[in-house]
C-alpha positions as CSV (number, residue, x, y, z in Angstrom):
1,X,-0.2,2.6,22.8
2,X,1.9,5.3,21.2
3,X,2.1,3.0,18.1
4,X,-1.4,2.0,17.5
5,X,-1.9,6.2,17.7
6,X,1.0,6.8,15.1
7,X,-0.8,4.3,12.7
8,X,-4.0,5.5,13.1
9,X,-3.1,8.9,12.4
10,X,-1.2,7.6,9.4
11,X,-4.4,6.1,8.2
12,X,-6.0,9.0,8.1
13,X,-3.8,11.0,6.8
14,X,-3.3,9.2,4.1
15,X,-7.1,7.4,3.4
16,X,-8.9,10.8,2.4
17,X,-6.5,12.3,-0.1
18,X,-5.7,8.9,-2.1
19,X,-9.6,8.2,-2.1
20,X,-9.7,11.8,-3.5
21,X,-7.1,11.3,-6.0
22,X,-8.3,7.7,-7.2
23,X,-11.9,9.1,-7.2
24,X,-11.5,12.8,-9.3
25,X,-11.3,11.7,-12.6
26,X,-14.8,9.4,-12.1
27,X,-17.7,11.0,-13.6
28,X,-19.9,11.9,-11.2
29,X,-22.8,8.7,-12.0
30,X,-20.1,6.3,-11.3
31,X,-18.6,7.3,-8.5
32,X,-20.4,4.6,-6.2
33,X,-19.1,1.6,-8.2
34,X,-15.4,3.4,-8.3
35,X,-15.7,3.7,-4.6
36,X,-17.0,0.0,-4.3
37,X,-14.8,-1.3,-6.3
38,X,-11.0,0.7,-4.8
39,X,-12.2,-0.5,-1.4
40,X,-12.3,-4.2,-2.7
41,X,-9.1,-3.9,-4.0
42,X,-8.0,-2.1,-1.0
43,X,-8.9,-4.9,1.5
44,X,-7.9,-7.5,-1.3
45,X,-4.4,-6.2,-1.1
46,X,-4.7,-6.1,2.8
47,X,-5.3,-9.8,3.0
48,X,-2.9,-10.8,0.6
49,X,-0.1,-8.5,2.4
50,X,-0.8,-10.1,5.8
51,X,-1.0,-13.2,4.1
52,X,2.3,-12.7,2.3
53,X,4.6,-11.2,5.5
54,X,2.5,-13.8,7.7
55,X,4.0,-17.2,5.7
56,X,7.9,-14.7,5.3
57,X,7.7,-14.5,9.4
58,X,5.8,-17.8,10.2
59,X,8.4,-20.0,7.8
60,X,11.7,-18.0,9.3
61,X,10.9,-18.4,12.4
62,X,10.2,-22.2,12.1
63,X,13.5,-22.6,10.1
64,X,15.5,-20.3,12.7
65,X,17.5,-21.4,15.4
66,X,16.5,-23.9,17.9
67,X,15.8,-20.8,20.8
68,X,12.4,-19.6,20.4
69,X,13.5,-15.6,21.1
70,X,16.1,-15.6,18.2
71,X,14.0,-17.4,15.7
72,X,10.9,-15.0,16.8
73,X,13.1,-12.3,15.8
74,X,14.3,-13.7,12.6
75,X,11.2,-13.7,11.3
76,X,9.8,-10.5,12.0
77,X,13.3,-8.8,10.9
78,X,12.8,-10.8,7.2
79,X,9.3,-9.7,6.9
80,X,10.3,-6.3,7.8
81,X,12.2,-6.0,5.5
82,X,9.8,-7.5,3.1
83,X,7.9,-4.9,4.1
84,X,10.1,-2.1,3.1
85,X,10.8,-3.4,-0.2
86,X,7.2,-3.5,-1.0
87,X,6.7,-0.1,0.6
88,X,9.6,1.1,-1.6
89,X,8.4,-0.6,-4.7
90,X,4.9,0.6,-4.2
91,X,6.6,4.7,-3.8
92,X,8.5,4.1,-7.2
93,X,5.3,2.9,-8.6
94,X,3.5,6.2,-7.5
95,X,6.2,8.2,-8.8
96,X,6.2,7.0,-12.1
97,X,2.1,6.9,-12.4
98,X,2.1,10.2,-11.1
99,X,4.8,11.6,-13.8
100,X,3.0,9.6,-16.4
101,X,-0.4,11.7,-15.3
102,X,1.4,15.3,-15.4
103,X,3.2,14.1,-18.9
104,X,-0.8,13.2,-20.4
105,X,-2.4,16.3,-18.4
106,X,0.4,18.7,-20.3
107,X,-0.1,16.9,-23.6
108,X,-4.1,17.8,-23.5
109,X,-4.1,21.7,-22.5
110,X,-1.4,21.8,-25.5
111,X,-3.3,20.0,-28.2
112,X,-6.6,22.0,-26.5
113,X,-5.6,25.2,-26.0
């Protein structure tokens, strides 16, 4: 119970500012199909990472040793850590994109101003 709370809070922590920041630089007209069109990728992204850490866990524990506990447990500790890499990968990815933004916003106020 205490987990499914911690997650949701998580999600909505985090679904209204990233919406937010995907959505500001839209022009006002087009801010329907940008909204469309992030969701789609959202749950496309979904799918594919419950498809992905579904086949890790599903494929270790069928390859795992012959008790059904241990091999359970081998597969949900390799798509764990499956998980964090992507989760990782995915914060490096934000870093950089969000550098990259400053580096361009800087560039126009200069060349503006």
């Amino acid at each position: 119970m205490t987990f499914l709370a911690v997650c949701g809070s998580g999600q909505g922590l985090f679904a209204v500012p990233f919406f937010t920041t995907a959505l500001h630089r839209v022009r006002p007209h087009e801010t329907g199909s940008a909204a469309g069109l992030l969701n789609a990728a959202q749950q496309l992204g979904g799918t594919l990472g419950i498809a992905l850490l579904g086949t890790i866990f599903l494929h270790a524990a069928s390859d795992g040793p012959s008790e059904p506990a241990r091999a359970v447990l081998n597969g949900a500790r390799n798509a764990f850590w499956v998980s964090v890499g992507l989760i990782a990968a995915t914060g490096v990815a934000a870093a950089l994109l969000h550098a990259a933004s400053r580096s361009n916003r800087g560039r126009g106020t200069e060349e503006g101003g």
